[in-house]
N, CA, C and O of each residue as an XYZ file, in Angstrom:
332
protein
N       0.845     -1.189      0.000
C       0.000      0.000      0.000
C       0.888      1.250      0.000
O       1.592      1.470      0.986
N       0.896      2.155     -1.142
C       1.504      3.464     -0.784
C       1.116      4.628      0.727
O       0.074      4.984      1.277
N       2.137      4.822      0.875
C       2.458      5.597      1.791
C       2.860      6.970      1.538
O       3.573      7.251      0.574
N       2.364      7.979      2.499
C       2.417      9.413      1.675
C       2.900     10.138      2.990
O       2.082     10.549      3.812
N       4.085     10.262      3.136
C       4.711     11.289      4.378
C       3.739     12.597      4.542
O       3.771     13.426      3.633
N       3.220     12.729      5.218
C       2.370     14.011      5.895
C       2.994     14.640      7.264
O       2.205     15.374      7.860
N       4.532     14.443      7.984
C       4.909     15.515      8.887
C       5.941     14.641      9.938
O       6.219     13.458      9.746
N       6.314     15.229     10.770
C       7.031     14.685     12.208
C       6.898     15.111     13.318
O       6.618     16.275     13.606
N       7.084     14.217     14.059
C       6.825     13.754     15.617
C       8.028     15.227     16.081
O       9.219     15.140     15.780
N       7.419     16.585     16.881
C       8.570     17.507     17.298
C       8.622     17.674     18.400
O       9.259     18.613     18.878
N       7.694     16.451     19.412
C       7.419     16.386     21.149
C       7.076     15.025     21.168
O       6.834     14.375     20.151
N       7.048     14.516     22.496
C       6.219     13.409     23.129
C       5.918     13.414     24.400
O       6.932     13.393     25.098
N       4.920     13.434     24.997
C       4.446     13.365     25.928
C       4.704     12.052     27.084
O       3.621     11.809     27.618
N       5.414     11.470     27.427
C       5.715     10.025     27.856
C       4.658      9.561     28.883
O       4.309      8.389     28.744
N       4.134     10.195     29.795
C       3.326      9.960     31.115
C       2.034      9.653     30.097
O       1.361      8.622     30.100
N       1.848     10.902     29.158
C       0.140     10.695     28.691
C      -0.043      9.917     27.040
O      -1.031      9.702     26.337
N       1.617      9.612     26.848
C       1.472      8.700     25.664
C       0.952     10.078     24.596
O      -0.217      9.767     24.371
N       1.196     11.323     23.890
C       0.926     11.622     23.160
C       2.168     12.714     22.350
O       3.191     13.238     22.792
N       1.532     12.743     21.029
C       3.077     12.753     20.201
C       1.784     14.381     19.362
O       0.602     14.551     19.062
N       3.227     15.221     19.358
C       2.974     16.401     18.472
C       3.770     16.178     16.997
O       4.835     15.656     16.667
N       2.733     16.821     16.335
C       3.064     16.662     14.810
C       2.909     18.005     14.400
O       2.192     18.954     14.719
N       4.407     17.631     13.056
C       4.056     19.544     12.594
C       3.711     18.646     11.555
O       3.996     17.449     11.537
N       3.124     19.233     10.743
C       1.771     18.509      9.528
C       2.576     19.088      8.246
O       2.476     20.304      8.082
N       3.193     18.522      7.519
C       3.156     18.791      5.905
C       2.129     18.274      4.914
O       2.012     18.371      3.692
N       1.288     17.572      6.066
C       0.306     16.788      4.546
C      -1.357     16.988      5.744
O      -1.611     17.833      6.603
N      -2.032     15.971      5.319
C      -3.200     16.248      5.878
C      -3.274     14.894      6.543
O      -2.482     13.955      6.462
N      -4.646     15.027      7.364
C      -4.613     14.002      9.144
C      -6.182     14.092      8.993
O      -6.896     15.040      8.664
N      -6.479     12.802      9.341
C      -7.907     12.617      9.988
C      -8.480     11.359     11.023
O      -7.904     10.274     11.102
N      -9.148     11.548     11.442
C      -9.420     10.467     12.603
C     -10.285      9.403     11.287
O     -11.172      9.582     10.453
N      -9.370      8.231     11.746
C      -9.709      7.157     11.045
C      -9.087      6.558     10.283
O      -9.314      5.408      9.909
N      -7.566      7.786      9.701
C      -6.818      7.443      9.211
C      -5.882      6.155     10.060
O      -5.911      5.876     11.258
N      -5.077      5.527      8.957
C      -4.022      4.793      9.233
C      -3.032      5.233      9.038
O      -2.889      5.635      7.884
N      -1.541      5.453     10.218
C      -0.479      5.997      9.856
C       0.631      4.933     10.263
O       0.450      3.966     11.003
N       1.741      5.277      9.674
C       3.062      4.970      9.976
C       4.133      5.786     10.630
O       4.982      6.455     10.042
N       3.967      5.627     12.095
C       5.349      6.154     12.473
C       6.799      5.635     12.456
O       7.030      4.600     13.082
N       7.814      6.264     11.789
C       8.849      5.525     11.323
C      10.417      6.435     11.915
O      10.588      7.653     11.864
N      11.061      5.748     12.266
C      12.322      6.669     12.678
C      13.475      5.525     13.084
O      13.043      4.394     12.859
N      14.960      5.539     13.676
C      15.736      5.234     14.140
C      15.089      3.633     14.973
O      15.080      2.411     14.820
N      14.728      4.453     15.674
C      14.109      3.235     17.024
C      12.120      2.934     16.715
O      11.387      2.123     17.282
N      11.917      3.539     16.065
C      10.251      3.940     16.030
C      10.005      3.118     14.564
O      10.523      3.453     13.498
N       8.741      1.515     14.834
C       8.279      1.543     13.630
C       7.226      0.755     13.958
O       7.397     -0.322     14.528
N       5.806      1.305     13.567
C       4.777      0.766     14.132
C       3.634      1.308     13.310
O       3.681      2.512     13.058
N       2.508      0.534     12.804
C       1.194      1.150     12.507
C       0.266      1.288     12.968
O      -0.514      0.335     12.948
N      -0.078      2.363     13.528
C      -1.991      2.614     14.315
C      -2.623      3.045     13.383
O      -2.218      3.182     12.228
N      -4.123      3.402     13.992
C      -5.319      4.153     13.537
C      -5.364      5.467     14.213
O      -5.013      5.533     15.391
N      -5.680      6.300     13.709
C      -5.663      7.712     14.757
C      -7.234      7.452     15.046
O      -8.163      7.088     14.325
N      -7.112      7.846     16.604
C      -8.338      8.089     17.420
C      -8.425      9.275     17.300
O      -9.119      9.742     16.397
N      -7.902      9.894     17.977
C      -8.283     11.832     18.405
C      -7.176     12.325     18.311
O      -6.197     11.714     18.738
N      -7.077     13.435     17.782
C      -6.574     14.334     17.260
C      -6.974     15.633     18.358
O      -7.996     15.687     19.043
N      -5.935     16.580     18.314
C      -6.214     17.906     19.478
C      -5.421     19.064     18.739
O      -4.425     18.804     18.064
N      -5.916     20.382     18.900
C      -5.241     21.161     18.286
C      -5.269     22.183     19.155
O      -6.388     22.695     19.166
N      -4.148     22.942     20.240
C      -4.275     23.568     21.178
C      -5.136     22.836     21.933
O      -6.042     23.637     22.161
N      -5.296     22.242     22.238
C      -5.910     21.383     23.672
C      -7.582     21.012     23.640
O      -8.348     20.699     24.551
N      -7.839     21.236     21.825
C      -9.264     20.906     21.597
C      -9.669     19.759     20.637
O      -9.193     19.784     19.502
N     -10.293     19.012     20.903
C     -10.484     18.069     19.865
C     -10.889     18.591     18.564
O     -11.776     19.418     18.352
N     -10.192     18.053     17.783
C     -10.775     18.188     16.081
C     -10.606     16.880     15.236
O      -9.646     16.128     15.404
N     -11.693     16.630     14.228
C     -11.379     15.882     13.440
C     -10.613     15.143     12.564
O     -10.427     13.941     12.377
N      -9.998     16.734     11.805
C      -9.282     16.707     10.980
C      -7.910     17.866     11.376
O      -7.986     18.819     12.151
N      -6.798     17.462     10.645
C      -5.600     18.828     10.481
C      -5.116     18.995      9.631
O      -5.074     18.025      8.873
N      -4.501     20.157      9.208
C      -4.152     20.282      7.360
C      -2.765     20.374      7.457
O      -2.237     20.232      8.560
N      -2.177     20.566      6.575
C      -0.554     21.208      6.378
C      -0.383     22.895      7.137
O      -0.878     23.969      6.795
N       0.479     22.555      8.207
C       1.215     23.396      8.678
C       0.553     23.566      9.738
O       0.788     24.689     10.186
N      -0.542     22.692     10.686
C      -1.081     22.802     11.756
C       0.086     21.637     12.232
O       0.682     20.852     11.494
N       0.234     21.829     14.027
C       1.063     21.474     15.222
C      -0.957     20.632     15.637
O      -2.048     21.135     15.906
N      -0.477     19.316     15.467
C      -1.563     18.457     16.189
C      -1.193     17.441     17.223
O      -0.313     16.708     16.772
N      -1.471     17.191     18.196
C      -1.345     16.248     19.510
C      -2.007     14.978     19.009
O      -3.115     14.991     18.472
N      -1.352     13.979     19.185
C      -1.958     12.680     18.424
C      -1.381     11.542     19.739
O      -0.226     11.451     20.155
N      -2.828     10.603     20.283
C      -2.540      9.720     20.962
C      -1.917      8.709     20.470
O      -2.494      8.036     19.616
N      -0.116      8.243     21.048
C       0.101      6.780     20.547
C       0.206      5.798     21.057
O       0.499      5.799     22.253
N       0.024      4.654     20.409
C       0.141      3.392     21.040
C       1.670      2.466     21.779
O       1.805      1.506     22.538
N       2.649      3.443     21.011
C       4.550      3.111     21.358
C       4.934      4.416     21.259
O       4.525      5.350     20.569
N       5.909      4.295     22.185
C       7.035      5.602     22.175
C       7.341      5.839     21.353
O       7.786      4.975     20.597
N       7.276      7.468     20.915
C       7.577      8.043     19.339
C       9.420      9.000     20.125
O       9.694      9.203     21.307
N       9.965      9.223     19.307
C      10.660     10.190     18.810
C      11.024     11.417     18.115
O      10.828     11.414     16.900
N      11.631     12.715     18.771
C      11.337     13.812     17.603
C      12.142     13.577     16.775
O      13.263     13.106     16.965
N      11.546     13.949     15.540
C      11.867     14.128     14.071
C      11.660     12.462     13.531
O      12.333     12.043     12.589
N      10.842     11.749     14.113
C      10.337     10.599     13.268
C       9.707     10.804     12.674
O       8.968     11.737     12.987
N       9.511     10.225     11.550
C       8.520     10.563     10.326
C       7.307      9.578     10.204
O       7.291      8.359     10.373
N       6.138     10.574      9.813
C       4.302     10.330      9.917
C       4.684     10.343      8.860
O       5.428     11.063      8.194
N       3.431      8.411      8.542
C       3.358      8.658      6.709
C       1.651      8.137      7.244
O       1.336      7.717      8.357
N       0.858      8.316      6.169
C      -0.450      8.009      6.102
C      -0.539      7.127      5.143
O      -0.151      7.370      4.000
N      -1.127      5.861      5.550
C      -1.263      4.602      4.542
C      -2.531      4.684      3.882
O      -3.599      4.403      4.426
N      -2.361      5.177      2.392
C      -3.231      5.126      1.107
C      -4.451      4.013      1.411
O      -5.296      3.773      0.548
């Protein structure tokens, strides 16, 4: 299945399990992503999405979104969204 890089991991939250993304591509709840890096390689589903500390659906290119994960992410790992 193609894979389409949409941004990177530039925080992680460790206690609450959640990873900030600066967005080059677009995000939606329901999507399937790939987080990929050094130590980081794993596929979820995005549940919820937060933008400043509010839930939203969706995020576009060049929004900073809070994304719950399932494994320890890393900054500057790379978000791809599976086609």
């Amino acid at each position: 299945m193609p894979e389409v890089e949409i941004g990177k991991v530039t925080h992680y939250f460790d206690r609450i399990g959640v990873a900030v993304l600066s967005l080059t591509g677009s995000i939606q709840i329901g999507d399937t992503i790939r987080i990929y890096g050094r130590a980081t390689n794993f596929v979820q589903q995005v549940t919820s999405l937060q933008i400043e500390h509010q839930p939203v659906s969706s995020a576009k290119p060049g929004d900073d979104v809070a994304l719950k994960v399932e494994h320890k992410v890393h900054a500057n790992d790379k978000v791809y969204r599976i086609e």
